[in-house]
C-alpha positions as CSV (number, residue, x, y, z in Angstrom):
1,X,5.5,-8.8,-16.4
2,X,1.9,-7.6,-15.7
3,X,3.1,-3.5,-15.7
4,X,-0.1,-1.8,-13.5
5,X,-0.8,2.3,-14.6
6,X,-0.5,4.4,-11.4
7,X,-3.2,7.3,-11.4
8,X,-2.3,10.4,-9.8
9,X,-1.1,13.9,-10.2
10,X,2.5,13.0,-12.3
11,X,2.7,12.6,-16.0
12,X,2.3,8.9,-16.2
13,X,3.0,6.3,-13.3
14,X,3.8,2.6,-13.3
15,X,4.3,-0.2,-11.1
16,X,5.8,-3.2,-12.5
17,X,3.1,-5.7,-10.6
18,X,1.3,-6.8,-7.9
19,X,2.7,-7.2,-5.0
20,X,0.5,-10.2,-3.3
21,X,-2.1,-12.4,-5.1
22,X,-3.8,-13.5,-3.1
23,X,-3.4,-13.7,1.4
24,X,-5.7,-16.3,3.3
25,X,-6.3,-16.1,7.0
26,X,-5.1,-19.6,8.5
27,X,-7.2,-21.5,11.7
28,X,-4.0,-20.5,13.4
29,X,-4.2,-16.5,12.8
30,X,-1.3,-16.8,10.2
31,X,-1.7,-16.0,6.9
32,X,-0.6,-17.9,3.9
33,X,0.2,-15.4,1.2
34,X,1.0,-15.9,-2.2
35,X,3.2,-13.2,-4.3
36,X,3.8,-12.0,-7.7
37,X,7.4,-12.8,-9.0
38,X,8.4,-9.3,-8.9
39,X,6.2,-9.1,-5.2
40,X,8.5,-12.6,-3.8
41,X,11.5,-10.4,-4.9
42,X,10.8,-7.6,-3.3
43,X,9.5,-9.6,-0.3
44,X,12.5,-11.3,-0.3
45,X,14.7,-8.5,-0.5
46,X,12.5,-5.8,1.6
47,X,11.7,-8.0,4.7
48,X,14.2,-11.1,4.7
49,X,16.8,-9.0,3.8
50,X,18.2,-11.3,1.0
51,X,20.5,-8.3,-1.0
52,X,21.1,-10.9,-3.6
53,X,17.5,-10.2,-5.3
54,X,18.6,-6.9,-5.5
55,X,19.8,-7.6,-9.2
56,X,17.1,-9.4,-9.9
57,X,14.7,-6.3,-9.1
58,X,17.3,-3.9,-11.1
59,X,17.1,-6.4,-14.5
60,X,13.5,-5.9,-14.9
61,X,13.7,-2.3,-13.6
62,X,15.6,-1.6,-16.5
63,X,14.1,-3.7,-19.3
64,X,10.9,-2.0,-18.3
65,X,12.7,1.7,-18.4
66,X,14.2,0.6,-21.6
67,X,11.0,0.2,-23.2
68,X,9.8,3.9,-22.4
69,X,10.1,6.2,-24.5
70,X,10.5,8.8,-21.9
71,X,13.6,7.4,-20.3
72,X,15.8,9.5,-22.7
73,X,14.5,12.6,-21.9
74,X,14.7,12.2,-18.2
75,X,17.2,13.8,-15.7
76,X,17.1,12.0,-12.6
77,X,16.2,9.4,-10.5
78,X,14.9,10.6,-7.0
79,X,14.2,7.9,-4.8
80,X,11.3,8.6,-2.5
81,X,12.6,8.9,1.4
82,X,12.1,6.0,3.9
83,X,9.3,6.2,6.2
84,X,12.0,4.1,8.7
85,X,14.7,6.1,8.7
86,X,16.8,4.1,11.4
87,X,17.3,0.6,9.0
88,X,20.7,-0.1,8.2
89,X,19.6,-1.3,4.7
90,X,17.1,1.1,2.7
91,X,16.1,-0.9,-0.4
92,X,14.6,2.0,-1.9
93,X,17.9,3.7,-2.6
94,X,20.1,0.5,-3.3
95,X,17.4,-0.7,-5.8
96,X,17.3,3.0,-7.1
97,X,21.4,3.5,-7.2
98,X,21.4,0.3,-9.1
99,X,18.9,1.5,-11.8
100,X,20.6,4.9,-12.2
101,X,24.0,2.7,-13.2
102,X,22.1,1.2,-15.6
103,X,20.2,3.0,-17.6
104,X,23.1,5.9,-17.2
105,X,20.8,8.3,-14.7
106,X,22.4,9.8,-11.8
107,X,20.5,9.5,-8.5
108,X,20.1,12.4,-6.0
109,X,18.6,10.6,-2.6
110,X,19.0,13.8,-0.8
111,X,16.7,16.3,-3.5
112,X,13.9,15.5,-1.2
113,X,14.4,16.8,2.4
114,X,12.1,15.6,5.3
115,X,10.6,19.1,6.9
116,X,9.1,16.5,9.8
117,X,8.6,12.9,11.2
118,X,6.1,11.4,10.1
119,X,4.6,8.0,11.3
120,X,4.2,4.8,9.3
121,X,1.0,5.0,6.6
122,X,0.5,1.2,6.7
123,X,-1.7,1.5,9.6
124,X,-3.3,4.6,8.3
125,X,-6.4,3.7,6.5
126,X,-8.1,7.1,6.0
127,X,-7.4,8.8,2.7
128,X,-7.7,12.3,4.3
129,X,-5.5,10.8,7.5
130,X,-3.0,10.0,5.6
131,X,-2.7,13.2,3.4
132,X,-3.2,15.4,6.8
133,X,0.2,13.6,8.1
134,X,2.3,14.3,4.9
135,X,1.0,18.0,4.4
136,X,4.5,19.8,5.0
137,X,6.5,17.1,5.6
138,X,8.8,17.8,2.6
139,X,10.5,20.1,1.0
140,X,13.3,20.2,-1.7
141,X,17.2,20.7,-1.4
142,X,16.9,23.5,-4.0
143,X,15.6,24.7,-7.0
144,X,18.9,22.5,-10.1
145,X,15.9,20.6,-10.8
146,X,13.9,23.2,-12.7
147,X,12.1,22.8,-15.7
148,X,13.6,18.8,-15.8
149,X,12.0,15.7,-16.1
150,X,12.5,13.1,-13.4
151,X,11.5,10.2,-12.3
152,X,10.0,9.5,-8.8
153,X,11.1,6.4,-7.9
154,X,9.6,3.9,-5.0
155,X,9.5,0.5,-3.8
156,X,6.1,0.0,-3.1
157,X,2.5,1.5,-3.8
158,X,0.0,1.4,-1.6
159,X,-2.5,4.3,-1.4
160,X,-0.1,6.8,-3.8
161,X,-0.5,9.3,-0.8
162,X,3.3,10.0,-0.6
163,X,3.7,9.9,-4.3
164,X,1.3,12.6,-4.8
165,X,2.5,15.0,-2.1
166,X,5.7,14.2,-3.0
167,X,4.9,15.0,-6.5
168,X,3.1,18.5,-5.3
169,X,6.4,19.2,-3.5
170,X,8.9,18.4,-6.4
171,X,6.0,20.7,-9.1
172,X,5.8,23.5,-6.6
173,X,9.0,23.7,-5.0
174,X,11.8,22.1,-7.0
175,X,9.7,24.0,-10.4
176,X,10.1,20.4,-12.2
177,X,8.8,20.1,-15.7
178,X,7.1,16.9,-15.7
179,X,7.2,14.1,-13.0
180,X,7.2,10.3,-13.6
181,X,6.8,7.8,-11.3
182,X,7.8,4.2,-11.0
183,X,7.2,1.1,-8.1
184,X,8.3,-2.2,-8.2
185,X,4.8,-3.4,-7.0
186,X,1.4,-2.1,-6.1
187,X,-0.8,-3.5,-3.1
188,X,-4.0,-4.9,-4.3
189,X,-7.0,-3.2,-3.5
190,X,-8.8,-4.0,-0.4
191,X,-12.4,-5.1,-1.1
C-alpha cells in the first residue's frame, strides 16, 4: 500500500493511495484508465456498484488504522455527507460502518448536518469556487463531541475542499479536540 499524507487544516490526514495511474484519451474519445489496487476497488465498488469489494476496502482500512498510533485515542468515526444525496447505496457510510465494527469505533453519519444543497465539486475547478459553494453549508448536530478526537472519514480526495470546511465546522462548531482524516484514495494531480 502506497499510504499518500493529506495536507490541510486537521492533525494529520491520509489517503491509502492513488486513485488512477495513469488515464489516456482513445482515437474514439474514450479513455483507457488504469487504477491503483485500492483505486479498482473503489472503482469497482463506487461506480459498478459491486458491494462485494466492500470488505476488501474495510481489510486494508483497518490494517492501515491498526498501524496508527492514534487510533486508540480516537472517539469516532464521522463519515463525510454525500454530495448525491438521492443514491440508494452511499459507499461512504457502508465502507465507514464497516470500519467502525472493526476497529471497535462507533459511527455517527448524522454529526454532520447539511445547512444547504450544494452542487457536485467535480466539475468545479476553481479553488476559491469551490470553497465559496461550501461556506455554510454545514453545521453540527450538537456540541457530545467536545474536546474528542475523531476521525473524518471519506471515500475520495480530490481538491480537500470539503475536508477542510468540514474540518473548520467540526473545530468551530462541534469544539473537537483534534481532527484526523482518512480516504481510501486521492486523485492525482492535474498537470
Amino acid at each position: 500500500m502506497n499510504t499518500i499524507k493529506l495536507e490541510g487544516n486537521w492533525k494529520i490526514g491520509w489517503a491509502l493511495g492513488l486513485h488512477t495511474i495513469s488515464s489516456v484519451l482513445l482515437p474514439d474519445g474514450s479513455f483507457h484508465t488504469e487504477r491503483s489496487p485500492i483505486g479498482e476497488k473503489l472503482y469497482q465498488l463506487k461506480y459498478c456498484f459491486d458491494k462485494n469489494q466492500t470488505n476488501a476496502i474495510v481489510d486494508d482500512l483497518k490494517d492501515f488504522m491498526d498501524s496508527r498510533l492514534v487510533t486508540p485515542y480516537l472517539s469516532t468515526i464521522i463519515p463525510v455527507p454525500p454530495s448525491d444525496e438521492t443514491r440508494e447505496f452511499q459507499p461512504v457510510y457502508e465502507l465507514a460502518r464497516e470500519l467502525g465494527k472493526r476497529i471497535d469505533l462507533p459511527v455517527i453519519d448524522s454529526y454532520i448536518v447539511k445547512l444547504k444543497s450544494t452542487e457536485q465539486l467535480k466539475s468545479v475547478d476553481d479553488p476559491e469556487e469551490r470553497k465559496n459553494i461550501l461556506k455554510g453549508a454545514f453545521g453540527v448536530k450538537d456540541q457530545s463531541l467536545q474536546g474528542k478526537k475523531v476521525l473524518l472519514f471519506d471515500d475520495l480526495f480530490r481538491s480537500g475542499s470539503t475536508l477542510r470546511e468540514l474540518t473548520n465546522v467540526l473545530y468551530k462548531k462541534g469544539l473537537v479536540q483534534n481532527v484526523y482524516v482518512l480516504t481510501v484514495t486521492k486523485t492525482r494531480v492535474k498537470k
